[in-house]
N, CA, C and O atoms as a MOPAC input file, in Angstrom:
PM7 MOZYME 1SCF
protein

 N      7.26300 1   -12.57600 1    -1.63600 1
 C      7.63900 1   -12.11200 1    -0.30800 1
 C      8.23600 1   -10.71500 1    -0.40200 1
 O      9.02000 1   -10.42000 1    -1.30400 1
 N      7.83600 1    -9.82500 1     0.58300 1
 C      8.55100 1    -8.46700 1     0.77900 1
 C      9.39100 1    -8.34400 1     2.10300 1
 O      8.93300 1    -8.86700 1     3.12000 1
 N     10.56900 1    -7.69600 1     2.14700 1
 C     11.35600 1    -7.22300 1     2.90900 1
 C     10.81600 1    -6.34100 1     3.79800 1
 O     11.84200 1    -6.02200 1     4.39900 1
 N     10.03500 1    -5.79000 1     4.25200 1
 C      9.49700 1    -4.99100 1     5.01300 1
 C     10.71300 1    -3.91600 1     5.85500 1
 O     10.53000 1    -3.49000 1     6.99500 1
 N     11.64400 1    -3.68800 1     5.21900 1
 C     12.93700 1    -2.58500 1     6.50700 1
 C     12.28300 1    -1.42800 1     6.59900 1
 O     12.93300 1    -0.51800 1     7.11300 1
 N     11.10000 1    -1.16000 1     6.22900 1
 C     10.95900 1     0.29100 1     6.65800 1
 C     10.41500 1    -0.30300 1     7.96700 1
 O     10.82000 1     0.34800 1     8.93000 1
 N      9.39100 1    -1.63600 1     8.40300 1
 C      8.94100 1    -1.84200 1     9.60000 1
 C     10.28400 1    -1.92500 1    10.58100 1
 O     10.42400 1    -1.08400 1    11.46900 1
 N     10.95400 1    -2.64300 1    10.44200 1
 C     12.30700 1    -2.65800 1    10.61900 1
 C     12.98200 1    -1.91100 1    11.21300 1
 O     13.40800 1    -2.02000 1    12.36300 1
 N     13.24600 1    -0.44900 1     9.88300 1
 C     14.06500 1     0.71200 1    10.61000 1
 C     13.18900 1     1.27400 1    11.55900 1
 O     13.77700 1     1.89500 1    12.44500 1
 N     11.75700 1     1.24100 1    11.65600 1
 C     10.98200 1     2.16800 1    13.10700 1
 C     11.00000 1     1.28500 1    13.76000 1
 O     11.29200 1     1.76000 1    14.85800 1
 N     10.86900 1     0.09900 1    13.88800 1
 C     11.48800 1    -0.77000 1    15.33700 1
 C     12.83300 1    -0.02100 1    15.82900 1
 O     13.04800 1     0.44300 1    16.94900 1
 N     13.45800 1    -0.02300 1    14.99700 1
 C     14.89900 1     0.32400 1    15.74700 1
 C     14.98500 1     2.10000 1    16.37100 1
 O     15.71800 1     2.40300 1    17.31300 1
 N     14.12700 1     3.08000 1    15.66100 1
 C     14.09000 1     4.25900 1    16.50900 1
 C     12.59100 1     4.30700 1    17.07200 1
 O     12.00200 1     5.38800 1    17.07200 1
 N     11.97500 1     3.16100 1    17.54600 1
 C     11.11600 1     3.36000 1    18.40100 1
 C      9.94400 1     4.05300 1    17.71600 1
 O      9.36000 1     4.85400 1    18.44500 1
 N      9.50400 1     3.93500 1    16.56400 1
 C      8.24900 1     4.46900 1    16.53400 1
 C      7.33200 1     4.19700 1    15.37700 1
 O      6.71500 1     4.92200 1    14.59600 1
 N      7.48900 1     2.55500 1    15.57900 1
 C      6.55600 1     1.68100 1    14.90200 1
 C      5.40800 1     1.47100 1    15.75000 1
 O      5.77600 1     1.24700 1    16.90300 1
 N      4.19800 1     1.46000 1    15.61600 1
 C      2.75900 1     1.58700 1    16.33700 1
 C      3.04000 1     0.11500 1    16.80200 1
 O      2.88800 1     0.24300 1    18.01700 1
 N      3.29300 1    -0.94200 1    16.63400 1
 C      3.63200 1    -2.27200 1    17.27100 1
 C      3.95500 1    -2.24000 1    18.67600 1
 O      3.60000 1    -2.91200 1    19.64400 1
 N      4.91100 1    -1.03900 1    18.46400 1
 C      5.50700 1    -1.23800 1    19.70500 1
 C      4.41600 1    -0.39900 1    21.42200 1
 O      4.62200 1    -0.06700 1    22.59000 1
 N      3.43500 1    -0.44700 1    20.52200 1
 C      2.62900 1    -0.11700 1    22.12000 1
 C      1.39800 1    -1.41100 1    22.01700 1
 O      0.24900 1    -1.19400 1    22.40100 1
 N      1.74400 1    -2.51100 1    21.55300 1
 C      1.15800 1    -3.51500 1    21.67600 1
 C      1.61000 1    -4.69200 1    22.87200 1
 O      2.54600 1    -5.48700 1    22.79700 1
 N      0.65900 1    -4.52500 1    23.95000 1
 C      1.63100 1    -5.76400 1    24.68600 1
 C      1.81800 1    -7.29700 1    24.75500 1
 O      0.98900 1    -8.19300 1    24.59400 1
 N      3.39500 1    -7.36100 1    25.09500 1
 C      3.29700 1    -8.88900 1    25.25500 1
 C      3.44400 1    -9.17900 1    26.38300 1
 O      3.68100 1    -8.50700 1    27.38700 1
 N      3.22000 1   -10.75800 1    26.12200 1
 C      3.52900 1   -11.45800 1    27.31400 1
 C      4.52000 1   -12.55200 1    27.15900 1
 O      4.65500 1   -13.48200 1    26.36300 1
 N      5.32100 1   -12.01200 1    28.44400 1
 C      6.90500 1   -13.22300 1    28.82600 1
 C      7.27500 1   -13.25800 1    29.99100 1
 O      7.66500 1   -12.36700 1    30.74500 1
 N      7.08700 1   -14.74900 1    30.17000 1
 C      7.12700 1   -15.09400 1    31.23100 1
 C      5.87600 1   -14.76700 1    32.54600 1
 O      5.99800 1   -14.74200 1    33.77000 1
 N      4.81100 1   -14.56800 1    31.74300 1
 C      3.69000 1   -14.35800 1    32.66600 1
 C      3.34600 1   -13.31400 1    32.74200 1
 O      2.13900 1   -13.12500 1    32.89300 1
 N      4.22100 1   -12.22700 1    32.67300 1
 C      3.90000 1   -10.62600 1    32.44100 1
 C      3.66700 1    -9.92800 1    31.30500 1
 O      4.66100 1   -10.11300 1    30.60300 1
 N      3.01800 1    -9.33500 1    30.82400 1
 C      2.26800 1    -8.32400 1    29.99800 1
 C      2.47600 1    -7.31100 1    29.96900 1
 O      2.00000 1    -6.78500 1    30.97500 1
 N      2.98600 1    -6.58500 1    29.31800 1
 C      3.44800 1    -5.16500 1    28.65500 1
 C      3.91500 1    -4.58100 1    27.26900 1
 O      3.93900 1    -5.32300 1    26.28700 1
 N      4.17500 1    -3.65100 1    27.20500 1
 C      4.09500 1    -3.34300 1    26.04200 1
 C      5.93300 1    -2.50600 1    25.65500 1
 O      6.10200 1    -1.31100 1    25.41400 1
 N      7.10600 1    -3.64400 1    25.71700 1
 C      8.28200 1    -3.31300 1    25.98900 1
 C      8.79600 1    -3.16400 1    25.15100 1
 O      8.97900 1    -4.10100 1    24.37500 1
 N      9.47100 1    -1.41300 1    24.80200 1
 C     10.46000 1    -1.26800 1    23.72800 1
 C     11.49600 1    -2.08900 1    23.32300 1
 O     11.91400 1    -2.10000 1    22.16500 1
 N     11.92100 1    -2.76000 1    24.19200 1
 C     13.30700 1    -3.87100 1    24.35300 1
 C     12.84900 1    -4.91100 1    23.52600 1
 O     13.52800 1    -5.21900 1    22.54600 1
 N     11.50500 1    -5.66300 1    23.84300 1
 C     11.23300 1    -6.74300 1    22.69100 1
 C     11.05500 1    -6.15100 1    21.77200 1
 O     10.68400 1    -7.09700 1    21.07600 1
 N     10.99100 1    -5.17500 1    21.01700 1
 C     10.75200 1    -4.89400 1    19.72500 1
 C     12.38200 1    -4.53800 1    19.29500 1
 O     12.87900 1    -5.05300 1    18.29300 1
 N     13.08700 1    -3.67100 1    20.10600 1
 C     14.48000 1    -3.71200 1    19.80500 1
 C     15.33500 1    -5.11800 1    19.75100 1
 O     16.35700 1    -5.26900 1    19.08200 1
 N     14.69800 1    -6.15400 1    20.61300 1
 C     15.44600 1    -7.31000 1    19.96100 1
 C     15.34000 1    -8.11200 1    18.86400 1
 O     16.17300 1    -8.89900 1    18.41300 1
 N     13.82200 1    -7.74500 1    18.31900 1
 C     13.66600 1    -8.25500 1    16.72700 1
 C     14.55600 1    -7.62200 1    15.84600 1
 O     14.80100 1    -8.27100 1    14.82900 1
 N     15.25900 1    -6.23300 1    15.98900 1
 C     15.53000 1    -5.72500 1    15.37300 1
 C     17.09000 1    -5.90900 1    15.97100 1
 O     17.78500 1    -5.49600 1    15.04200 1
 N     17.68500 1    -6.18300 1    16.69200 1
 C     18.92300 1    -6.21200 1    16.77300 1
 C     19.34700 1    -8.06600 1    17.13200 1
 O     20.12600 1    -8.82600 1    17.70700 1
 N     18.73400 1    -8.01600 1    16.69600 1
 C     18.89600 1   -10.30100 1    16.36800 1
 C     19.72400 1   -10.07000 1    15.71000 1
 O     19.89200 1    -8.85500 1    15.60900 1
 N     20.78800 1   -10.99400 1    14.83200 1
 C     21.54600 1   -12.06500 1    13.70900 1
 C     20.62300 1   -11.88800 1    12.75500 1
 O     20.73400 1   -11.19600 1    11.74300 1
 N     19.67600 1   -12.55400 1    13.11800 1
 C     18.62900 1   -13.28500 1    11.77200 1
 C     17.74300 1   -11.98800 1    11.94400 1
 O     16.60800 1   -11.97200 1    12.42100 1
 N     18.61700 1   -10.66200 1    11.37000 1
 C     17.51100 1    -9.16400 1    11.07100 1
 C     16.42000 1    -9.81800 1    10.03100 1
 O     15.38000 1    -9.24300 1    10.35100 1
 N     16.26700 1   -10.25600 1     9.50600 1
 C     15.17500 1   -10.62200 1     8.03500 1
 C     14.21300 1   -11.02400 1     8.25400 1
 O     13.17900 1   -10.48400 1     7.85800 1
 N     14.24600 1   -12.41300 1     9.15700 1
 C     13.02400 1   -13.19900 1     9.02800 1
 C     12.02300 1   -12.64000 1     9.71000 1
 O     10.87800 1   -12.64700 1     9.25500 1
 N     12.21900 1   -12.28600 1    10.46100 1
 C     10.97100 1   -11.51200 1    11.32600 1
 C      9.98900 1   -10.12600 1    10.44600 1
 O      8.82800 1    -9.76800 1    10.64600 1
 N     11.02100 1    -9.60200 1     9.45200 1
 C     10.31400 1    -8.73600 1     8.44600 1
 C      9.79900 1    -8.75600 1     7.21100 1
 O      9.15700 1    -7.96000 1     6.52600 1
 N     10.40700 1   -10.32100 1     7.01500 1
 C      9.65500 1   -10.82200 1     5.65300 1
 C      8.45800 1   -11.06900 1     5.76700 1
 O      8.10200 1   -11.74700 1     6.73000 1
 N      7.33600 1   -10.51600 1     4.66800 1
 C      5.85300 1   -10.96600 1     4.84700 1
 C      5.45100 1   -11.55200 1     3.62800 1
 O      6.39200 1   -11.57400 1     2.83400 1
 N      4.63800 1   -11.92800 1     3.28000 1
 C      3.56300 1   -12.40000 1     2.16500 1
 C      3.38100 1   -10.80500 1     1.73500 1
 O      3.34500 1    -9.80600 1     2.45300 1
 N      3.27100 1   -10.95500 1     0.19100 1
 C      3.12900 1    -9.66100 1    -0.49100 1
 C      2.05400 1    -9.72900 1    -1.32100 1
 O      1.77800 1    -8.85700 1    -2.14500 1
 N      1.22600 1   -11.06800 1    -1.07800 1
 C      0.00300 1   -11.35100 1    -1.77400 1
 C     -1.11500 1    -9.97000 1    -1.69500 1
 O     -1.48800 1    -9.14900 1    -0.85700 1
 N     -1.35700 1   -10.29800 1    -3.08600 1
 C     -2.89700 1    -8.68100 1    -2.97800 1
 C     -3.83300 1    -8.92800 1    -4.36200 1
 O     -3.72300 1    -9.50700 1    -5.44200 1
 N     -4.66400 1    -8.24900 1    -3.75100 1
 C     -5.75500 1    -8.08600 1    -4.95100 1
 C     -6.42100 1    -6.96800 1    -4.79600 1
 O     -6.98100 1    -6.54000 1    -3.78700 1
 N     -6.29300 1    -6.31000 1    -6.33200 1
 C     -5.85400 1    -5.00900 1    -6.46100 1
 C     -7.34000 1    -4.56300 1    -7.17900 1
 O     -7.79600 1    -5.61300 1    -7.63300 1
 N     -8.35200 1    -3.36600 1    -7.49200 1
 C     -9.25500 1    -2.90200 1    -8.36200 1
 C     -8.14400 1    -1.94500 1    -9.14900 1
 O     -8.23900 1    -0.83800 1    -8.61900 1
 N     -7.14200 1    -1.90900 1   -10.18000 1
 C     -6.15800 1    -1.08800 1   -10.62600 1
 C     -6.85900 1    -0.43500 1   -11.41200 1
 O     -6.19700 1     0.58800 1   -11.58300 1
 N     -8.43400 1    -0.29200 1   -12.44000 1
 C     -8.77100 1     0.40300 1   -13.18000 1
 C     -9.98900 1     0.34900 1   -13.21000 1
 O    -10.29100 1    -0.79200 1   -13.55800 1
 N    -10.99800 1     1.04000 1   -13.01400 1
 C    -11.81600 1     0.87000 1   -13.90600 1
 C    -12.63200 1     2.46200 1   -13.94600 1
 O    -12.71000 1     3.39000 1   -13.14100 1
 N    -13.10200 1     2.24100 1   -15.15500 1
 C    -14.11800 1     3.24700 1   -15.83600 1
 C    -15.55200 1     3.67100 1   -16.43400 1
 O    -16.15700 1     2.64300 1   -16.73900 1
 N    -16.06100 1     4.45200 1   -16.61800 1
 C    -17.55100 1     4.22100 1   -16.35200 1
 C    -17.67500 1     5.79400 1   -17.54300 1
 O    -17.06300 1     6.85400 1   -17.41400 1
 N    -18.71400 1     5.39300 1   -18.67300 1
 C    -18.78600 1     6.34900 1   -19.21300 1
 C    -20.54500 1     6.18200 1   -19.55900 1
 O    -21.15400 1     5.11600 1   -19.47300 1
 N    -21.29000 1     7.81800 1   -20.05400 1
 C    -22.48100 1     7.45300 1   -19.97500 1
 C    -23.11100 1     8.71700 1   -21.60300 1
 O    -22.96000 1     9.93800 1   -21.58000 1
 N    -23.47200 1     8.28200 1   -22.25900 1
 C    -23.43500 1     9.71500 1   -23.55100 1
 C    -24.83500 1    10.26400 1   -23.12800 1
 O    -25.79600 1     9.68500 1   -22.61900 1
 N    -24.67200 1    11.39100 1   -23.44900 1
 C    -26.16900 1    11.88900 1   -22.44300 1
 C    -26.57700 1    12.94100 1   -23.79100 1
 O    -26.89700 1    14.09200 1   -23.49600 1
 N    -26.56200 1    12.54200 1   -25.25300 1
 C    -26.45700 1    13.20900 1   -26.68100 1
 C    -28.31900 1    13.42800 1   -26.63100 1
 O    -28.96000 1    14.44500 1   -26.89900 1
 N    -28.82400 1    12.06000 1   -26.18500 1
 C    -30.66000 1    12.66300 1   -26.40400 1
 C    -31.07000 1    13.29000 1   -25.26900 1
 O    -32.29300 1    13.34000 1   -25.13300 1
 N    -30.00000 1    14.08300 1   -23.89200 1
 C    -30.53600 1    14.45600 1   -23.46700 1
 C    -30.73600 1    16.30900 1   -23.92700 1
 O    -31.63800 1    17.11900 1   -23.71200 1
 N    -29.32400 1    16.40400 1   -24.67900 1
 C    -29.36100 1    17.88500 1   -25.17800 1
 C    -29.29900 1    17.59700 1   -26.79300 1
 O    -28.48400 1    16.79600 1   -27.24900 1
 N    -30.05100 1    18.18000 1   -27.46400 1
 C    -30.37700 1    18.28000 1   -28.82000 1
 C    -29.21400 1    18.44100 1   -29.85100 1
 O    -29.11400 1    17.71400 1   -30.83900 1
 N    -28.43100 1    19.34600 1   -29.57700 1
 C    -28.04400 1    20.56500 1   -29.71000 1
 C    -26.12900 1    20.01500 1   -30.41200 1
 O    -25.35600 1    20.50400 1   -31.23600 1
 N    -26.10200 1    18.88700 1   -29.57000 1
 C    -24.41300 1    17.95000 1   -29.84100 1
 C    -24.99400 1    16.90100 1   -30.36200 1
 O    -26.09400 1    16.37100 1   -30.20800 1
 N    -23.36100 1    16.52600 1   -31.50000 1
 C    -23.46700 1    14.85200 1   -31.40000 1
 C    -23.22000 1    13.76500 1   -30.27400 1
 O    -23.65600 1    12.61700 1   -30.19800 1
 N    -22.44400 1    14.42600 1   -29.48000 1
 C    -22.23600 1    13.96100 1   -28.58700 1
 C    -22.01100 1    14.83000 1   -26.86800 1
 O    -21.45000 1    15.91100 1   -26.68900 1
 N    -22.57700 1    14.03600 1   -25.92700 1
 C    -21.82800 1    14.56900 1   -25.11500 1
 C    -22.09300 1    13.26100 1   -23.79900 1
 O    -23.15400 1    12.74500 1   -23.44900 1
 N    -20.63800 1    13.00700 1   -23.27700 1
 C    -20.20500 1    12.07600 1   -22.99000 1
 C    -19.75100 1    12.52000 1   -21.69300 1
 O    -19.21400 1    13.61600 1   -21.52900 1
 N    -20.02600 1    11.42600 1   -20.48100 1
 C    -19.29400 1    11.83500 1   -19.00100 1
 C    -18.44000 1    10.69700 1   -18.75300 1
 O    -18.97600 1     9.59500 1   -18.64500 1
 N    -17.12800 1    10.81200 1   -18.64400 1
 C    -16.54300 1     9.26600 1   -18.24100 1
 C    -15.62900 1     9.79300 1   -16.59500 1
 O    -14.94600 1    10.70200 1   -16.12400 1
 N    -16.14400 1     8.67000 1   -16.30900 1
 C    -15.56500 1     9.15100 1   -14.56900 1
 C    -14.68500 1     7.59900 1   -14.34200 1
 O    -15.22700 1     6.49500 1   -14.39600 1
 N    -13.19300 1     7.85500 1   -14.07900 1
 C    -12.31400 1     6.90300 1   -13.79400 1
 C    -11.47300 1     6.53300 1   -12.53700 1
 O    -10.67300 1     7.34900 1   -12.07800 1
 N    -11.61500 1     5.55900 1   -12.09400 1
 C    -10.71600 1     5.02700 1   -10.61300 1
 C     -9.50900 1     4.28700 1   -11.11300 1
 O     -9.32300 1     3.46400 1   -12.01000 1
 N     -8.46700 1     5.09800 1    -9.86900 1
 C     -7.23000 1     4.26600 1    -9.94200 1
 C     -7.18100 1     3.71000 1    -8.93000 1
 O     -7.78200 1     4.27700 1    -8.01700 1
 N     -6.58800 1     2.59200 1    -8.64100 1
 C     -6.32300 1     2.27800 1    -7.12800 1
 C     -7.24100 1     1.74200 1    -5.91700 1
 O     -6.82100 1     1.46700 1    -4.79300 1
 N     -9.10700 1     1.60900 1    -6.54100 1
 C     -9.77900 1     2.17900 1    -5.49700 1
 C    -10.04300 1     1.12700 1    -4.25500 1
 O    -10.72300 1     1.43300 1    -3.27600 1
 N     -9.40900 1    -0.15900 1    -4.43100 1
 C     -9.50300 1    -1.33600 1    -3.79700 1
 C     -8.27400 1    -2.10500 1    -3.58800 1
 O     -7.86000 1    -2.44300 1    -4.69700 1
 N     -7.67000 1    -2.44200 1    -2.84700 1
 C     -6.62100 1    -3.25100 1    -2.39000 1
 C     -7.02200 1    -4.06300 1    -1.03400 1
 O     -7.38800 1    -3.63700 1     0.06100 1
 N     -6.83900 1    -5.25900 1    -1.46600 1
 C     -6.83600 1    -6.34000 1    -0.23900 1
 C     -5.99600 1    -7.08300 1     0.12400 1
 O     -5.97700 1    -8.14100 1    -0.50500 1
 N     -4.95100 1    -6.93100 1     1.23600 1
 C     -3.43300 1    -7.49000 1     1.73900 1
 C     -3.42400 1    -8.36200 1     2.71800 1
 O     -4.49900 1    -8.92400 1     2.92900 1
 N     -2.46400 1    -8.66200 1     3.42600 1
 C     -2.35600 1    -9.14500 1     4.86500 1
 C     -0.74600 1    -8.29800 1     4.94900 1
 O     -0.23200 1    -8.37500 1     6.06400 1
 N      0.05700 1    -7.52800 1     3.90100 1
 C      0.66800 1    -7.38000 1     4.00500 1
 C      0.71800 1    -6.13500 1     5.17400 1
 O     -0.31700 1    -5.47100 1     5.23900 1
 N      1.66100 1    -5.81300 1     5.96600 1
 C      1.51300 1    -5.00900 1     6.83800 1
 C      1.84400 1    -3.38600 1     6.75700 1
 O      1.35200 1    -2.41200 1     7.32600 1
 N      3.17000 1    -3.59000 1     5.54100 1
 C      3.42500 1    -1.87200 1     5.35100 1
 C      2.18700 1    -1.12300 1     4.19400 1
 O      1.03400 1    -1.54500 1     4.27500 1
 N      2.47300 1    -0.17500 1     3.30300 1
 C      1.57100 1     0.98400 1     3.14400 1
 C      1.23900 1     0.13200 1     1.45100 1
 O      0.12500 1     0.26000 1     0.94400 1
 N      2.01800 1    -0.44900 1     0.95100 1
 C      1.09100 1    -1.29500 1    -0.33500 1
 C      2.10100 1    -2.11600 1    -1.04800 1
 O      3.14500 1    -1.62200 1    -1.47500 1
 N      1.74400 1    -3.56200 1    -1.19900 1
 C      2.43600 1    -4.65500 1    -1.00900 1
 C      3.34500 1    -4.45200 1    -2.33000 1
 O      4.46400 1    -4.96500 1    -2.35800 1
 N      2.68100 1    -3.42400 1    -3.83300 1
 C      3.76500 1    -3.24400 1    -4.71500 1
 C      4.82100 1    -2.38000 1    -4.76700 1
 O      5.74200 1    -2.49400 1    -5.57500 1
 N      4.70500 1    -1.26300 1    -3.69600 1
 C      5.71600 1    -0.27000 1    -3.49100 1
 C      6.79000 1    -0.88100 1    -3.17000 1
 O      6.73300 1    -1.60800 1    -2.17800 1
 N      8.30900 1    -0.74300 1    -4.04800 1
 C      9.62000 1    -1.27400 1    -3.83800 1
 C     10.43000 1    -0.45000 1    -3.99600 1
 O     10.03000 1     0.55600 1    -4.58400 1
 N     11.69700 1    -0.47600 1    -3.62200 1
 C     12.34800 1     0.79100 1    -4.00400 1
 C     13.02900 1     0.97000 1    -5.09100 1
 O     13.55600 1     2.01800 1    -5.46600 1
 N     13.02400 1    -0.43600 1    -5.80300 1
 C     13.61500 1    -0.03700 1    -7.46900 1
 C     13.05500 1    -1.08300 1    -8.23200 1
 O     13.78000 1    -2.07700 1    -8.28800 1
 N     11.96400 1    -1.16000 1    -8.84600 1
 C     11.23500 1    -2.19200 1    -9.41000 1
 C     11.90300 1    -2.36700 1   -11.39200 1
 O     11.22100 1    -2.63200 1   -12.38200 1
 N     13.24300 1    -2.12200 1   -11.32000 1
 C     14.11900 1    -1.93500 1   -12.18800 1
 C     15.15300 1    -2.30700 1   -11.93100 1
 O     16.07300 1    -2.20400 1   -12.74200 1
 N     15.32300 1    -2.89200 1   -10.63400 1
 C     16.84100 1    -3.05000 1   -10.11400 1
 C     16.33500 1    -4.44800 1    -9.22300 1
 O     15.56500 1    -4.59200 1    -8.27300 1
 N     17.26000 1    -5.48900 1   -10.11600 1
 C     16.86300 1    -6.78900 1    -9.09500 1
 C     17.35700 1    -6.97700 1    -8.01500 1
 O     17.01200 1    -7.95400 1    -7.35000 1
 N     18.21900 1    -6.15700 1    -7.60100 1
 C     18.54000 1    -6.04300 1    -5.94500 1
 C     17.73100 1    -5.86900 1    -5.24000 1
 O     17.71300 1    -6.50200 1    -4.18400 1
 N     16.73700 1    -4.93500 1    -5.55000 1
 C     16.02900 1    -4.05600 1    -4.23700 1
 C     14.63000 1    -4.31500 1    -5.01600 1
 O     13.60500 1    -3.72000 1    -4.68400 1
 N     14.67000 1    -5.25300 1    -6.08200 1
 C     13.01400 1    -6.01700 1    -6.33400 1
 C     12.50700 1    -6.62900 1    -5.17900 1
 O     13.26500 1    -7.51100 1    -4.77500 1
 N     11.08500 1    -6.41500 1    -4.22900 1
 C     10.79000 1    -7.30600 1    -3.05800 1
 C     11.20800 1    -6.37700 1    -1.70300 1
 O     10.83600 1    -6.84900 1    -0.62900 1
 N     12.09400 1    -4.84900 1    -1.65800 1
 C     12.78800 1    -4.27000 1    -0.53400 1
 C     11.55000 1    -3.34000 1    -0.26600 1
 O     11.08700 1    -2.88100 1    -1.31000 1
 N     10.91000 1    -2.95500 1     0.86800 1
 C     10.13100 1    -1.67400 1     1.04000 1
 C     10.50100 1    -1.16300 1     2.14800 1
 O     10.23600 1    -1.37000 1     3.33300 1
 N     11.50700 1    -0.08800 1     1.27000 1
 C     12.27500 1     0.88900 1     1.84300 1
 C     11.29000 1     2.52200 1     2.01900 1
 O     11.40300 1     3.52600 1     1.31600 1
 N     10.72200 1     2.38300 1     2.74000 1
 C      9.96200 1     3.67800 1     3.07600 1
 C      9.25400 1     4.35600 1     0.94000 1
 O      9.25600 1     5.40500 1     0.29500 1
 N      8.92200 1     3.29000 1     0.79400 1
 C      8.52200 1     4.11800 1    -1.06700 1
 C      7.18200 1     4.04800 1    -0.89000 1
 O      6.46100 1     3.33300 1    -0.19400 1
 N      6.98300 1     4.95100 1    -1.67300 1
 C      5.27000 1     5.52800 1    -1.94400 1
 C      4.65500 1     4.42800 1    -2.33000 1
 O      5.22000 1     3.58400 1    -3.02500 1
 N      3.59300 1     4.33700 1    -1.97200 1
 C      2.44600 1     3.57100 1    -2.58000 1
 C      2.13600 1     4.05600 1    -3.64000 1
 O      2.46300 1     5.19100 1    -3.98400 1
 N      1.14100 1     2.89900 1    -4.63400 1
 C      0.42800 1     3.33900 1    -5.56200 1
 C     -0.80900 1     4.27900 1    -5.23800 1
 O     -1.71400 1     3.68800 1    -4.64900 1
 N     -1.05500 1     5.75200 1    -5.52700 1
 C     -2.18900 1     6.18200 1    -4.98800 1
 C     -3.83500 1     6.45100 1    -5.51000 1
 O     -4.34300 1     7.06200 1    -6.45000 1
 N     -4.21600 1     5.85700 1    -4.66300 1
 C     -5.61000 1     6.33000 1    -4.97900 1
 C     -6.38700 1     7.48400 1    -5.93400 1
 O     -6.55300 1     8.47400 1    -5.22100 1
 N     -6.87900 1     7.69800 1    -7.17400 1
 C     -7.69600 1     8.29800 1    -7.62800 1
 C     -8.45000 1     8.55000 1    -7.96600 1
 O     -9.04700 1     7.48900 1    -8.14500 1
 N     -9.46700 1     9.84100 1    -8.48800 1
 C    -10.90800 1     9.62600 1    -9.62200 1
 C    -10.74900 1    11.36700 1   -10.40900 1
 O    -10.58100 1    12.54500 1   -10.09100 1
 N    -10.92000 1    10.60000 1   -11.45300 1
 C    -11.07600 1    11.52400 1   -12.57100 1
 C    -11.82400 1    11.67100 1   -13.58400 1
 O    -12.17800 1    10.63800 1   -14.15300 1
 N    -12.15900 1    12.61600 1   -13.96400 1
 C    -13.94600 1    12.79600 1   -14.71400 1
 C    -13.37500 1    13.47100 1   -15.87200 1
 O    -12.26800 1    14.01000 1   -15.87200 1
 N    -14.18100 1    13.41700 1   -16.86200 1
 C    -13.95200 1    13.79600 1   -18.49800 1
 C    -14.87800 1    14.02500 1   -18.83200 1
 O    -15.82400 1    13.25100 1   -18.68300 1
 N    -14.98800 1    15.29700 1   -19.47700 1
 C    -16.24800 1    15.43100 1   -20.36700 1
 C    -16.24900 1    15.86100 1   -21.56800 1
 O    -15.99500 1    17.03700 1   -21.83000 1
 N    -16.57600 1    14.84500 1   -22.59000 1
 C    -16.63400 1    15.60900 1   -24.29300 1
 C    -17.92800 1    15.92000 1   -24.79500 1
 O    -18.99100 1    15.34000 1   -24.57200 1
 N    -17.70000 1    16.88500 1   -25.48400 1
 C    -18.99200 1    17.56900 1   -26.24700 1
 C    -18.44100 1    17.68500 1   -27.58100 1
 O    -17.53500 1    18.50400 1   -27.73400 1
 N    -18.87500 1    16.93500 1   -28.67200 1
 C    -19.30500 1    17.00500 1   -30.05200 1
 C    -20.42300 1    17.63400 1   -30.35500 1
 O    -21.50700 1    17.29900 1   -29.87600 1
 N    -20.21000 1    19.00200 1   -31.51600 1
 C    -20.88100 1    19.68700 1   -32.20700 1
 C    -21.31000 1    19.36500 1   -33.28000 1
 O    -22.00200 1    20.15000 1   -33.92800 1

């Protein structure tokens, strides 16, 4: 489970995208800053921001190809092209279910306090043996 307070703290200054979603209470339909300020100014601040932190992640993979019989000339020459990150599948709602704000500190293990995600990359390599 994750803490979600960064959803949290933009409930409370108004500028979580939720909050132009409407509800309905009591028969009427709208889309009211006030219900989102009362999730956030309840007793029970937590439960409403705890989510499932379940994911499944593509964290690596790599792809290399030696292309030595296509030029004479090397023993080698090699293209390896690598992904970080390039797949994640959540239900979690903030920006990536492992970002915490101190994954070293068992206090704030599970807290997502506005922290970076893991980010997306690709990176290419090329060796040439003579």
């Amino acid at each position: 489970d994750i803490y979600n307070q960064t959803k949290q703290w933009m409930y409370r200054d108004n500028i979580h995208p939720d909050q132009t979603v409407p509800v309905t209470i009591d028969g009427q339909s709208g889309a009211w800053n006030a219900f989102y300020q009362s999730l956030y100014k309840t007793n029970d601040k937590v439960s409403h921001f705890v989510e499932d932190g379940s994911f499944l992640r593509l964290r690596t993979v790599s792809i290399s190809y030696d292309f030595k019989d296509l030029v004479k000339f090397t023993r080698t020459l090699r293209l390896t092209v690598n992904g970080n990150n390039l797949f994640t599948k959540t239900n979690y709602s903030g920006m990536d279910p492992e970002a915490a704000s101190g994954l070293n500190n068992a206090v704030t293990r599970g807290l997502d306090q506005f922290s970076f995600p893991n980010f997306k990359s690709v990176g290419f390599r090329l060796d040439i043996g003579l």
